[in-house]
LOVORO-809995 format. One record per residue (C-alpha): residue in one letter; residue number from 1; x, y, z. Coordinates in steps of 0.25 Angstrom, whole numbers. Example, Ala and Ser with C-alpha at 12.3 -4.5 7.8 and 13.67 -1.06 7.14 Angstrom:
BEGIN
+-----+-----+-------+-------+-------+
| res |   n |  east | north |    up |
+-----+-----+-------+-------+-------+
|   a |   1 |    49 |   -18 |    31 |
|   s |   2 |    55 |    -4 |    29 |
+-----+-----+-------+-------+-------+
// end
This chain:
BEGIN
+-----+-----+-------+-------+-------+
| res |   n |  east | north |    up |
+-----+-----+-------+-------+-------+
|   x |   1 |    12 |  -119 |   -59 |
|   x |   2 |    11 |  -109 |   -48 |
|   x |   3 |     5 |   -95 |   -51 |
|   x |   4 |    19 |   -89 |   -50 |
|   x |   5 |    24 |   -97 |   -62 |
|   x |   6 |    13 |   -96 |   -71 |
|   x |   7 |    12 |   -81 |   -70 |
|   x |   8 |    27 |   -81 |   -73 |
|   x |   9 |    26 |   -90 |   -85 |
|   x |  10 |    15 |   -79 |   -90 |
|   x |  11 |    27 |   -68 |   -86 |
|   x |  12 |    36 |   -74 |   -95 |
|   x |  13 |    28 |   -77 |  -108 |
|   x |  14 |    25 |   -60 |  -105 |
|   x |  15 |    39 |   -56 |  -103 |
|   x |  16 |    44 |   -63 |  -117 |
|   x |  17 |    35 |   -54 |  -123 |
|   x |  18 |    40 |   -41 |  -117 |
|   x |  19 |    48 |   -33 |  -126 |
|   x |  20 |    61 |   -25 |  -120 |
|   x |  21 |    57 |   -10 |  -116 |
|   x |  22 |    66 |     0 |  -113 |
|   x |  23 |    66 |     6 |   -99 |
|   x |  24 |    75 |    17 |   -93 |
|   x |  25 |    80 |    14 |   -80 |
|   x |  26 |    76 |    24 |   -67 |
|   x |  27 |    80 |    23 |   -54 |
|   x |  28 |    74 |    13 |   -45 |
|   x |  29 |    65 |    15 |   -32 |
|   x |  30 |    67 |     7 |   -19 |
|   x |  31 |    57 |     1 |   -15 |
|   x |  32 |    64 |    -3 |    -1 |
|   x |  33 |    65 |    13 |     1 |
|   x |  34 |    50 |    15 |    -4 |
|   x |  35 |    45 |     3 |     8 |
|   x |  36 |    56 |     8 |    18 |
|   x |  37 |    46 |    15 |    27 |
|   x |  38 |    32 |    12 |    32 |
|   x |  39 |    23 |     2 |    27 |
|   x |  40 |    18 |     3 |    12 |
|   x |  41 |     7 |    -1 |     2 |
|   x |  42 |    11 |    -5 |   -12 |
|   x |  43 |    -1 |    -4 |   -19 |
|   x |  44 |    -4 |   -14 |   -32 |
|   x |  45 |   -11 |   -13 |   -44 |
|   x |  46 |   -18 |   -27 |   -47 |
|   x |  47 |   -29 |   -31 |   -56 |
|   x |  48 |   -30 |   -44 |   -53 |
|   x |  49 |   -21 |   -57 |   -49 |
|   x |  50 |   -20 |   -71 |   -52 |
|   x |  51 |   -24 |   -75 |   -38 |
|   x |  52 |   -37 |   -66 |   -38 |
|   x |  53 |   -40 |   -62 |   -51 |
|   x |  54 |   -46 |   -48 |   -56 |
|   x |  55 |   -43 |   -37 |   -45 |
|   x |  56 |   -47 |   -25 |   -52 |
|   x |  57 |   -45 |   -26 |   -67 |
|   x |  58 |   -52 |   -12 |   -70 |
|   x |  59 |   -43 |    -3 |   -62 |
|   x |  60 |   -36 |    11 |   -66 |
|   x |  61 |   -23 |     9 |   -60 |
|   x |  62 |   -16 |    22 |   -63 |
|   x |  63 |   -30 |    26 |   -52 |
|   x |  64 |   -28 |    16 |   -42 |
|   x |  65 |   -10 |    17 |   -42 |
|   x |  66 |   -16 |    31 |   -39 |
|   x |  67 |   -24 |    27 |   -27 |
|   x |  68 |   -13 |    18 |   -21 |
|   x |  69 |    -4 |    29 |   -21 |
|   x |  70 |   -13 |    40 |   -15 |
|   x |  71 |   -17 |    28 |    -4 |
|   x |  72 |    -2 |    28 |    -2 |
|   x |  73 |     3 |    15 |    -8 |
|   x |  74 |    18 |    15 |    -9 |
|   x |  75 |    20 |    11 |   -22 |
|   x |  76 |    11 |     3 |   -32 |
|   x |  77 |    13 |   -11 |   -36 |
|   x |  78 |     7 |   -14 |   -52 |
|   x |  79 |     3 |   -28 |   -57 |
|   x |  80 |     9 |   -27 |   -71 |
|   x |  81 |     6 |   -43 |   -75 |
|   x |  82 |    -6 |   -43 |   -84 |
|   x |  83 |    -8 |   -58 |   -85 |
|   x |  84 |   -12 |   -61 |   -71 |
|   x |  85 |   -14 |   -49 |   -64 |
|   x |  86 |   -20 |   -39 |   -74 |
|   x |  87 |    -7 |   -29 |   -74 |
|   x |  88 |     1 |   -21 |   -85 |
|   x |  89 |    12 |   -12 |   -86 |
|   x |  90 |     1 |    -2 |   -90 |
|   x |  91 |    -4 |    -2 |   -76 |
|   x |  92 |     9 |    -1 |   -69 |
|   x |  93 |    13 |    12 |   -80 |
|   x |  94 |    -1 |    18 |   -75 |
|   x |  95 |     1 |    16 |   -60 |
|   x |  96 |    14 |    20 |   -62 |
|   x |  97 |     9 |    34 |   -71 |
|   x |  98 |    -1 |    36 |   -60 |
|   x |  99 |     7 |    36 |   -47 |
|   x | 100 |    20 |    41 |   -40 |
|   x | 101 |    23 |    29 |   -31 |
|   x | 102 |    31 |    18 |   -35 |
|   x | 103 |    25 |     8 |   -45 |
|   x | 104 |    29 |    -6 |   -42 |
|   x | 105 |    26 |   -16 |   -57 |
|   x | 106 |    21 |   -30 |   -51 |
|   x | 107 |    22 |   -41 |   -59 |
|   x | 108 |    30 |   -56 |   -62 |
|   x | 109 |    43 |   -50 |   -65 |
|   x | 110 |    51 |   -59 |   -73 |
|   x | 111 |    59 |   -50 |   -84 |
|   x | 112 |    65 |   -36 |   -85 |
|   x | 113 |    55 |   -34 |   -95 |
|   x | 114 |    44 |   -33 |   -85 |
|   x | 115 |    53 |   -23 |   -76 |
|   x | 116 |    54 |   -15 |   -91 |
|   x | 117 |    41 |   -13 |   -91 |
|   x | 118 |    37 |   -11 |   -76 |
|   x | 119 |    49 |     0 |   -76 |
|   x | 120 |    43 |     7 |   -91 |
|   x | 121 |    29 |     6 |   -83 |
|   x | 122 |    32 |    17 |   -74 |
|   x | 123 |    37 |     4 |   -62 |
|   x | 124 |    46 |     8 |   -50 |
|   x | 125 |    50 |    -5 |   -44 |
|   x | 126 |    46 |   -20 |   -48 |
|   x | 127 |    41 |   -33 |   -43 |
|   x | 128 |    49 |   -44 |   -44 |
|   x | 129 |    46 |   -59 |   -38 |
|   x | 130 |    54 |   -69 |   -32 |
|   x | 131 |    47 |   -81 |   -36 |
|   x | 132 |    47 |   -77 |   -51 |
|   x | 133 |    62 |   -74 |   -53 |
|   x | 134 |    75 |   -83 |   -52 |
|   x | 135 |    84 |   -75 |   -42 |
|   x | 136 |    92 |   -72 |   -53 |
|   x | 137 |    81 |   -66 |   -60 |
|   x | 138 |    75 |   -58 |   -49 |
|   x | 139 |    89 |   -52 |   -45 |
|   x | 140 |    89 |   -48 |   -62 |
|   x | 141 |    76 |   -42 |   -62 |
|   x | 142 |    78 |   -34 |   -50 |
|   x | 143 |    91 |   -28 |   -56 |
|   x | 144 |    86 |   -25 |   -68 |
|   x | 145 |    72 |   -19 |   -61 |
|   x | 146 |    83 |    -8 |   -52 |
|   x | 147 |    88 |    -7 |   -65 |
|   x | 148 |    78 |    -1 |   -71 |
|   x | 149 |    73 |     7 |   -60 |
|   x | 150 |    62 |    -4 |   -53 |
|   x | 151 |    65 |    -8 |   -40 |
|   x | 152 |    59 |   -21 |   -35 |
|   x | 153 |    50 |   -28 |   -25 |
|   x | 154 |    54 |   -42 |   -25 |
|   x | 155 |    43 |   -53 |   -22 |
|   x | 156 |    44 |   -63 |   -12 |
|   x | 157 |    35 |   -74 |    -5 |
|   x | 158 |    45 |   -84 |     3 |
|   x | 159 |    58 |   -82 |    11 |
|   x | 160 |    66 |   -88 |    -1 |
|   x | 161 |    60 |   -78 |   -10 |
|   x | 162 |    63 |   -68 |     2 |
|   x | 163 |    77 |   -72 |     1 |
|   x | 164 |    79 |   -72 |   -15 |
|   x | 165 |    74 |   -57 |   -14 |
|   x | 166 |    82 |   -52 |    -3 |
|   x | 167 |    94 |   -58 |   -11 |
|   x | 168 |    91 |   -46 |   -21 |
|   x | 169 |    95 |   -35 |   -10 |
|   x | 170 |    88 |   -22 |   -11 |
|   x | 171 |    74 |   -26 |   -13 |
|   x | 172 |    60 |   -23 |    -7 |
|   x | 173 |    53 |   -37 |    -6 |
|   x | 174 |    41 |   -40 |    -7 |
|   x | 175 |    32 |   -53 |    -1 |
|   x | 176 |    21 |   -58 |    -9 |
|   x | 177 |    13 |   -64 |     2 |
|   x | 178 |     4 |   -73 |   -12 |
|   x | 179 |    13 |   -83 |   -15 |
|   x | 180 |    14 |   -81 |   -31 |
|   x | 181 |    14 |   -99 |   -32 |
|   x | 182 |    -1 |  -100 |   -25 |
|   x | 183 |    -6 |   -86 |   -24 |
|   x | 184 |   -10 |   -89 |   -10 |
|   x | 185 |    -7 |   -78 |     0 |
|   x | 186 |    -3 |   -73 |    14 |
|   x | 187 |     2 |   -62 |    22 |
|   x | 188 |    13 |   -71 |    30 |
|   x | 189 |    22 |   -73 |    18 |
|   x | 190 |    24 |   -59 |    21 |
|   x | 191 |    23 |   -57 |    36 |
|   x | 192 |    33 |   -70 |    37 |
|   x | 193 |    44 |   -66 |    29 |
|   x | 194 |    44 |   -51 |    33 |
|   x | 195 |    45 |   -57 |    48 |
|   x | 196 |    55 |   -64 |    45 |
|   x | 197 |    65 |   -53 |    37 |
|   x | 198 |    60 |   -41 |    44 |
|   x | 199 |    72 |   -31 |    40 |
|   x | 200 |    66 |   -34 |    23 |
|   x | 201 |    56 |   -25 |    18 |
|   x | 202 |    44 |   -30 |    12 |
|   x | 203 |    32 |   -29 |     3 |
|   x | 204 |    22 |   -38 |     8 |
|   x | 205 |    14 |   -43 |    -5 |
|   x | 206 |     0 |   -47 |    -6 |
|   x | 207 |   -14 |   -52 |     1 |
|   x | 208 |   -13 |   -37 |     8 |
|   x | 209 |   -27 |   -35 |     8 |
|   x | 210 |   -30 |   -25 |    22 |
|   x | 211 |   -24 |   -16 |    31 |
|   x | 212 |   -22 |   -30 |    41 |
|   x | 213 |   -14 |   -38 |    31 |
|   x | 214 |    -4 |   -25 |    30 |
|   x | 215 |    -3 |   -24 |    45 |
|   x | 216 |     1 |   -37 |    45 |
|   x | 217 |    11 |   -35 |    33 |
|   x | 218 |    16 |   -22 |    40 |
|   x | 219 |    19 |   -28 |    53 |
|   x | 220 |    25 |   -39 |    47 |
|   x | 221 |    35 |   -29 |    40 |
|   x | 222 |    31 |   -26 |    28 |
|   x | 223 |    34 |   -13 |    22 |
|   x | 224 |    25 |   -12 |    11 |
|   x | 225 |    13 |   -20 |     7 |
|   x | 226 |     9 |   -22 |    -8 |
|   x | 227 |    -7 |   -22 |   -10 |
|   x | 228 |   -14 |   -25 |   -21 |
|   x | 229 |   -27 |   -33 |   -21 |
|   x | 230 |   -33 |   -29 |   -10 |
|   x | 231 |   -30 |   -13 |   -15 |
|   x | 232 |   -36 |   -15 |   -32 |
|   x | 233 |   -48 |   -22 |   -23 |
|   x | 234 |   -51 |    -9 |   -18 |
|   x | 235 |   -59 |     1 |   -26 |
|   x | 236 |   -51 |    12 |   -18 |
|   x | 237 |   -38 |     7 |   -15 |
|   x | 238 |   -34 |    21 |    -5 |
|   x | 239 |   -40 |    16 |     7 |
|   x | 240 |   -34 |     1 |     6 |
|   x | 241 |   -19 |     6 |     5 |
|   x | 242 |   -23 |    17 |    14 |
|   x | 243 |   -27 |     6 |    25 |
|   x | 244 |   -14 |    -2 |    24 |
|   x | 245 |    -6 |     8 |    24 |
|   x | 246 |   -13 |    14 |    37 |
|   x | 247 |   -11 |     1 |    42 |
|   x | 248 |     4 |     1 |    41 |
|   x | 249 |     4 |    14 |    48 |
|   x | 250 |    -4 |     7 |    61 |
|   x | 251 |     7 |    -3 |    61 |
|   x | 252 |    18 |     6 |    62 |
|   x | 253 |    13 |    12 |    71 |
+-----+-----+-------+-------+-------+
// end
């Protein structure tokens, strides 16, 4: 059984327990817009991941969304999963409390319940990946996520995933360049397919670690750039963000 599946199986034993929650419905942000100009940072909250363990487990997040933001991160991206990665809802309503930038709810999004949630938490927009989700499902759950006033960063890793998500229409896309069946990881799957659909915007996703890697990533294409490791390794996240972004700027010079 790949990574992928057994974290789904988990998602589903989690989901049937969920209760309905009422939510009252706001107007959604576009994330497209908010990635239209220049090169950005999303900045993630992550204790620790199934691929490297404990990150930082003991961290004040509400502190560190604060940091990100000051550093100039674009929006914040929150692991909510508590199984794997450590995450809550709790954490994504006080990253969400503590900021005024858009707070992205990361997490294996299988059920409008979990979009409930993200959205009662203080969430402006959702992730949603291909590789968990039936077509049908995905084009469901990104209606109901507009719906209720998310907007969505939809999750690829191939051309046929590329494909399923641009089938949706007005979505900002996203490449996780880990591969969610073997968690191995490389820059290319990124670089490859921004090459080769240079009029789509994209999230480049993953193994980000330095100011060389977002270079890359930028030249490539790439309008924003989602970090988290490399940033919760950091006892002062400022001067981290602060390097990528001065390194978009060099490139776009």
């Amino acid at each position: 059984m790949s990574y992928l599946m057994k974290i789904i199986g988990t998602k589903i034993e989690e989901v049937n327990e969920m209760e309905d929650i009422v939510v009252t419905a706001t107007e959604p942000i576009s994330l497209q817009r908010l990635v239209a100009d220049g090169f950005h940072v999303i900045a993630e909250i992550k204790r620790a991941s199934p691929s490297k363990g404990l990150i930082r487990e003991q961290v004040d997040v509400a502190e560190r969304a604060r940091a990100y933001e000051r550093a100039g991160a674009t929006m914040i991206s929150v692991l909510t999963d508590e199984t794997y990665f450590k995450g809550s809802f709790e954490d994504l309503r006080l990253v969400a409390d503590a900021v005024d930038i858009p707070v992205l709810c990361k997490d294996f999004i299988i059920d409008e319940r979990q979009l409930d949630r993200a959205q009662a938490a203080g969430a402006r927009a959702a992730l949603l990946i291909v590789a968990a989700l039936h077509p049908s499902r995905l084009h469901a759950l990104k209606q109901y996520a507009r719906h209720i006033g998310l907007d969505v960063l939809v999750e690829v890793h191939d051309e046929s995933e590329l494909q399923t998500a641009l089938e949706l229409g007005d979505v900002l896309i996203g490449i996780n360049n880990r591969n969610l069946k073997t968690f191995e990881v490389t820059l290319d799957t990124s670089i490859e397919l921004m090459q080769r659909y240079p009029d789509v915007a994209f999230v480049s996703e993953s193994g980000v670690e330095n100011s060389e890697a977002a270079g890359r990533l930028q030249a490539a294409g790439a309008r924003a750039i989602l970090v988290g490791e490399a940033l919760m390794r950091e006892d002062d996240p400022t001067s981290l963000i602060e390097e990528l972004k001065a390194c978009s700027l060099k490139y776009a010079e």
